[in-house]
N, C-alpha and C positions, 0 to 999 in steps of 0.2 A: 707459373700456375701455383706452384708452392707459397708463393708470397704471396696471391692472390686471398688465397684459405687462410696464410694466417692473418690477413686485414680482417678477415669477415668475421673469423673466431675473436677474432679481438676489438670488434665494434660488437659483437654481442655479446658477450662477454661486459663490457662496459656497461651496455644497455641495463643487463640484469641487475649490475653490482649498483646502479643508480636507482633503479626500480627498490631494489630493496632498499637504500638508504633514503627513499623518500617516502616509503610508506612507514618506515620507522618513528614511531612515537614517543616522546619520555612523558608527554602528559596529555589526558586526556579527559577529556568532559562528557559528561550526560548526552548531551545535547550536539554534540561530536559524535556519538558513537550511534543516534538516534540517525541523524541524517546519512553516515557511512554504511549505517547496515540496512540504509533501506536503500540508499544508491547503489547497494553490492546487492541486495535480496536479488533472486531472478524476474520477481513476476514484476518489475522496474520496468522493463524491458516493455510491457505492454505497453505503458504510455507513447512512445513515440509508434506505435504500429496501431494506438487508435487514433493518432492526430493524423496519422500518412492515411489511413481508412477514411476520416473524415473531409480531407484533402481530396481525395480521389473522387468520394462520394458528392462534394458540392463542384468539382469539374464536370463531374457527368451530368450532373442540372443544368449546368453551364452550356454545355456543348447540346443537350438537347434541347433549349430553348433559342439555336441557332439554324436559321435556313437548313432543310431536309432535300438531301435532292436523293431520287429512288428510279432504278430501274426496271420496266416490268413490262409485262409479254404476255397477253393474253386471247386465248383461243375459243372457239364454239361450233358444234353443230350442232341445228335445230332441225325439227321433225318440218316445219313449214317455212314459209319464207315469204316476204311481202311482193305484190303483186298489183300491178298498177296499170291499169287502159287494158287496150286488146290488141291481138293483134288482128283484129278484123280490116277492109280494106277502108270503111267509113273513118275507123279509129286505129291508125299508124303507128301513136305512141304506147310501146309499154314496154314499161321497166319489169322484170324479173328477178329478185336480189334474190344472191346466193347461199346458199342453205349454211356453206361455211364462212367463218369469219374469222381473221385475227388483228390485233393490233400490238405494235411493240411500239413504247411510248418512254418515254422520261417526265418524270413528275417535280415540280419543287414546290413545297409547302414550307409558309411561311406563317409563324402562331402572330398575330398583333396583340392581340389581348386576350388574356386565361383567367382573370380575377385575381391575378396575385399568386399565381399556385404557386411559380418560380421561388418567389421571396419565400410564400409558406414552406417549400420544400426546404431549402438552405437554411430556414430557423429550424426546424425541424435536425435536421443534421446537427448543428449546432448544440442543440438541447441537447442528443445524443452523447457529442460528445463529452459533453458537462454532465452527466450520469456518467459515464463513463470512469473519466477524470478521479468524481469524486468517490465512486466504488474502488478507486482504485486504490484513493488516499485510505479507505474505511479498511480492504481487505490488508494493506500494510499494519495498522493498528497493532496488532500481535505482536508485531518484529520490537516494538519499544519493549510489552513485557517482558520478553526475553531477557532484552541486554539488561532490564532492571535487577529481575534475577540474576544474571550472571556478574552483574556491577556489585550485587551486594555479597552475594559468596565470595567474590574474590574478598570484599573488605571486610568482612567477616574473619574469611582465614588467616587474613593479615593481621589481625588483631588479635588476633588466638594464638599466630605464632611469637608476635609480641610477647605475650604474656607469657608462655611458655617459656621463652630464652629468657626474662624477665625470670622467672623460679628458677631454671638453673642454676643462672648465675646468684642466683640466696643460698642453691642447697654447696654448688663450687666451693663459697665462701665458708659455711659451713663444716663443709668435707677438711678444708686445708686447718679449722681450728681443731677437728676433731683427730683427723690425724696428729696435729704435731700434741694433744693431750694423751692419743694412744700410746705416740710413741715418748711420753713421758709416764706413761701406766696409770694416768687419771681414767682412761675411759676405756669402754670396751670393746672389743673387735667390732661385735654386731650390730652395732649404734654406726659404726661407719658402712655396713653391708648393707641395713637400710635405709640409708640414703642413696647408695649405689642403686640399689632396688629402684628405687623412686625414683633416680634422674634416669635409669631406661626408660622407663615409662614415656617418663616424658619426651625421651628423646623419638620413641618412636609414635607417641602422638605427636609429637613434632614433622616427623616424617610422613605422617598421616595427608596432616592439613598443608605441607609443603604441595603434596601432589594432588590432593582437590583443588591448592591454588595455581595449580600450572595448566593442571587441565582445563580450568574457567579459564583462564586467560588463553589459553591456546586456540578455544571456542569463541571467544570472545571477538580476538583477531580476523578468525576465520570468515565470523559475521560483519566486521568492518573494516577488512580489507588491509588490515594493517600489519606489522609489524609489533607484535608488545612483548616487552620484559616484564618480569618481576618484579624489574624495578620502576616501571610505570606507574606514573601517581595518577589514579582517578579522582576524579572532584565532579562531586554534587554542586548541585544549583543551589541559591539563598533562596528560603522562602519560609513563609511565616505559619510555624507549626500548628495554628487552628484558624486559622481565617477563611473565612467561606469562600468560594470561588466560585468562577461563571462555567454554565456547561459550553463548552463551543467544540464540541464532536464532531470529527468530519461525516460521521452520519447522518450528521442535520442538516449540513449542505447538501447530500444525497438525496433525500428525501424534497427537498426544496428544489431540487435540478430536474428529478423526477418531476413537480409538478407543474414544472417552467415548459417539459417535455409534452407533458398532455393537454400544453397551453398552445403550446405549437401546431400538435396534432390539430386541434379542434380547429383554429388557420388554415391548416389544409381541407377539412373539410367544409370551410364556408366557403373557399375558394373555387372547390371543387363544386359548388352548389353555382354558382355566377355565368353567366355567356360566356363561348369562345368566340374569338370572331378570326381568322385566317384569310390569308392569302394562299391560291394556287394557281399553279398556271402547270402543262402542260403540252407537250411535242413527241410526236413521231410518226410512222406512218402505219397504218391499213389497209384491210382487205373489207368490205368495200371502203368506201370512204366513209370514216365516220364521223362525218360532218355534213356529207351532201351525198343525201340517201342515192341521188340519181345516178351520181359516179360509179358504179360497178363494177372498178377498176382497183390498184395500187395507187394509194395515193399519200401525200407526207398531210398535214396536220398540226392546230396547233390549238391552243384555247386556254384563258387564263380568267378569273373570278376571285369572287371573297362569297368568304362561307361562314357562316353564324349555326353554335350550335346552343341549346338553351332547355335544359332538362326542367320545363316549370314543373312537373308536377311527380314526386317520386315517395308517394303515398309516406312521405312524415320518417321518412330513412334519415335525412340526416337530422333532422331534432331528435332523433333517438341517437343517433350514432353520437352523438353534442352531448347527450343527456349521462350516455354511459361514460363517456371521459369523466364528465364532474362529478361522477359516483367512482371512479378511479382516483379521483385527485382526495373527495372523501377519504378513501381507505388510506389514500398514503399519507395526509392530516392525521390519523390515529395511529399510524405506523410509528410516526415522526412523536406524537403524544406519549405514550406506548415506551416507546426507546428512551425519552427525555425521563417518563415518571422512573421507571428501574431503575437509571444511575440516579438521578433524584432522591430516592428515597434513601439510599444508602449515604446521604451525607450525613445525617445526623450520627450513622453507624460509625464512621471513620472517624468525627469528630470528637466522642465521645472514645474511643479509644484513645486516642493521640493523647487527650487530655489527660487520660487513665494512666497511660507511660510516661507522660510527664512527672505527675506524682510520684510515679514508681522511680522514676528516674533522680527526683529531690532527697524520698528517703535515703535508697542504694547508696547513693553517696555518704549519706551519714554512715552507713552499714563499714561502707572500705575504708572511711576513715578509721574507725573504731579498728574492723580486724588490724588495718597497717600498724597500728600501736601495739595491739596483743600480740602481734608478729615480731616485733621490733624488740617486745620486755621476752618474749619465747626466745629468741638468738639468744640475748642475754644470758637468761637461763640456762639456756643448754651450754654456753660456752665455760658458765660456772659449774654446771652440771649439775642445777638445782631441779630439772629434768630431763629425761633419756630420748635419743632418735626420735622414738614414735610418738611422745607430745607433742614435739619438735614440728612434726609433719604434719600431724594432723591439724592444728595452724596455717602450718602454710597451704596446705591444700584449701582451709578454709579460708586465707586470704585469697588465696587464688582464684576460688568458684566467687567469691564475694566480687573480686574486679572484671570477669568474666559475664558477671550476670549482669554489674553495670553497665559492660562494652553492649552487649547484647540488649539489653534497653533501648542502648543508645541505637543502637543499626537496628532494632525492628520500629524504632520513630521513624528516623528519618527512614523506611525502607517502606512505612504506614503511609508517610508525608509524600514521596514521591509514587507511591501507586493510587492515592487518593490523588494526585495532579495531574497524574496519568491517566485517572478515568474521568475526569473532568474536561478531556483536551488540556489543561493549561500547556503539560510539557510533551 
C-alpha cells in the first residue's frame, strides 16, 4: 500500500514539475500573450456552452419535425343525448345514445409540409449563434488593452532600470577616482558623501521600478497562463509608425450577424404565413362507438386523414411583423455607422501624434548626444578637479533625465503605435 502512495505522489508530482516547465517562457510576443489571455480569460468558456446551446437547440427542431405519436383519454357528459325512432309497436327501431361518453385513443401526426419553417428555424439558431460568437469576440476586446498596458510598464521599467545601473556604474567610476584623490588630500571628504548621497538614490529608485517590474510581470502571467521571469524578453510587432489602416473590429461582424439574425427571423415569419398540410391517423377504442353512432356499446376504432391548415387572412400581422424587423435592421445599420464613425474619427488624432513623437523623437536624440559629451568633459573635470561633486552631478542627472525622456519617447510611440492597431482591429 505504501508503494502504492508513493507511485501516485510521484506521478503527480511529475505532472506538476512538467506543467510548470511547459508553461515557462523566455520569450514572448504581443500577439502570444493576446491569444493566452483570452484562452485563460473565464468568460472563454462561453463559447463552447453556446455552440452545445445551439447543438441542442437545432436537435430539438430536428426531433420535432419527426412523426408525433401522443396518448390521450377523453371523457363527457352531456345534459341530452341523441335519439333515434321510437319505441312504438309500428316503429321497433330506436337507438337511445348514452348521456356518458369516453374515448382513449393513440394519435400520430405527421407534418408533410410547414412552408419551410424547419429550415427557417435552424437559420435562425444559427444566426444566433453567430451574434453570439461574435459578442463574444467584441466583449474579450478589453483583455488586449490590458496586456498592452502591462507589456509596456514592464518595458518601461526595464528601460529605467537600464539606465539607472547605467549612472551607477558613472558615479562607481567616479567614487574609485575620487577616493584614491581623497586619499592623496586632493579632494574632499564631502565631494565623496555626495555621490554616496546620490547612488542611494538611485539605488533605491532602482528598487522602486525592480518591483513595479515584478509585479507587471507576475500579473501579466497570471493573465496568460504562463510562467515569466524577469528575464523574459517581450517583442512587439513590426509595423509602420503612420500608415493608415483598415477598421476591421469584431464589432462590425456583430452588428452584421445581428442583421443576418433579423434576416432569418423574417424566414420564419413568411414561413409561418404558408399552408401546413399533415398526416394523421388515429386508434383506440370507446364508449359508444365513435364511429357508428348505432353501436352503443365498447368498441376499438380507427381512422386516419390529411389536414390542411392556411391562415389566409390575419389582418396585415405579418407585413407589420416584416416591416418592424427592417426598422430593427435600420437601427443596427446606424449602430454599426455610429461605432465605425468614433473610432474613425480618431485616426487623424493618433496620426498626428505619432508624427509629433516622431519629431520629438529626432531632436531628443541630438539632446543625448550633446549632454553624453558634457558628461564625458564633467568626469574629466572633476577627475582634475577643475569642478566639485555637485557640478559633477548635476550633469549626470541631466544626462540621465535627457536619455530617460528619449527612452520614453520611444515607448509612448510605439505604445501610441500599438493602441492606435489595437483600436483599429489590426492587432
Amino acid at each position: 500500500m505504501n508503494r502504492i502512495y508513493f507511485i501516485v505522489a510521484l506521478f503527480f508530482s511529475l505532472a506538476v514539475f512538467y506543467k510548470a516547465t511547459a508553461q515557462h517562457k523566455d520569450k514572448l510576443t504581443l500577439s502570444e500573450a493576446y491569444q493566452l489571455a483570452m484562452a485563460n480569460y473565464p468568460l472563454t468558456g462561453q463559447k463552447s456552452l453556446l455552440m452545445e446551446q445551439t447543438e441542442l437547440s437545432l436537435s430539438i427542431i430536428r426531433n420535432e419535425s419527426l412523426p408525433a405519436l401522443s396518448a390521450n383519454l377523453e371523457g363527457q357528459l352531456q345534459s341530452e343525448s341523441l335519439q333515434i325512432g321510437s319505441d312504438s309497436p309500428e316503429s321497433p327501431v330506436f337507438i337511445d345514445m348514452p348521456r356518458e361518453s369516453y374515448k382513449a385513443y393513440a394519435q400520430l401526426d405527421y407534418t408533410l409540409y410547414q412552408g419551410g419553417l424547419t429550415h427557417a428555424r435552424r437559420e435562425v439558431e444559427k444566426a444566433n449563434l453567430e451574434v453570439g460568437l461574435n459578442q463574444l469576440e467584441a466583449d474579450l476586446r478589453p483583455v488586449k488593452d490590458r496586456i498592452n498596458d502591462l507589456f509596456f510598464s514592464i518595458m518601461l521599467s526595464r528601460q529605467q532600470e537600464q539606465l539607472i545601473a547605467s549612472s551607477l556604474s558613472n558615479i562607481d567610476a567616479s567614487l574609485q577616482n575620487l577616493e584614491a584623490g581623497y586619499n592623496n588630500g586632493t579632494v574632499l571628504e564631502s565631494e565623496i558623501i555626495k555621490l554616496k548621497v546620490r547612488k542611494l538614490e538611485l539605488q533605491n529608485q532602482q528598487e522602486s521600478v525592480l518591483a513595479d517590474s515584478k509585479a507587471a510581470i507576475k500579473i501579466l502571467g497570471e493573465l496568460t497562463g504562463l510562467n515569466l521571469s524577469p528575464a523574459t524578453e517581450l517583442v512587439l510587432p513590426n509595423y509602420n509608425a503612420v500608415a493608415e489602416v483598415e477598421l476591421q473590429r469584431p464589432e462590425q461582424q456583430m452588428y452584421e450577424s445581428k442583421k443576418l439574425l433579423l434576416s432569418a427571423q423574417e424566414g420564419t415569419i413568411t414561413a409561418l404565413r404558408k399552408p401546413r398540410i399533415s398526416l394523421f391517423a388515429q386508434g383506440g377504442v370507446g364508449y359508444p362507438n365513435p364511429l357508428n353512432f348505432s353501436d352503443i356499446g365498447h368498441a376499438p376504432y380507427a381512422l386516419g386523414g390529411i389536414r390542411m391548415t392556411w391562415k389566409i387572412w390575419d389582418w396585415q400581422t405579418t407585413a407589420q411583423k416584416t416591416e418592424r424587423l427592417r426598422v430593427q435592421q435600420k437601427r443596427v445599420d446606424i449602430q454599426k455607422e455610429t461605432f465605425e464613425y468614433n473610432i474613425e474619427t480618431r485616426e487623424d488624432e493618433f496620426l498626428e501624434k505619432m508624427d509629433a513623437l516622431t519629431r520629438q523623437i529626432q531632436n531628443h536624440q541630438s539632446i543625448v548626444a550633446l549632454q553624453g559629451e558634457i558628461l564625458q568633459q564633467s568626469e574629466a573635470q572633476l577627475n582634475n578637479g577643475v569642478i566639485n561633486a555637485t557640478d559633477y552631478l548635476i550633469q549626470v542627472n541631466a544626462e540621465l533625465e535627457a536619455r530617460l525622456r528619449l527612452h520614453l519617447y520611444e515607448l509612448q510611440l510605439q505604445q501610441l503605435q500599438v493602441k492606435y492597431l489595437t483600436l483599429f482591429g489590426t492587432l
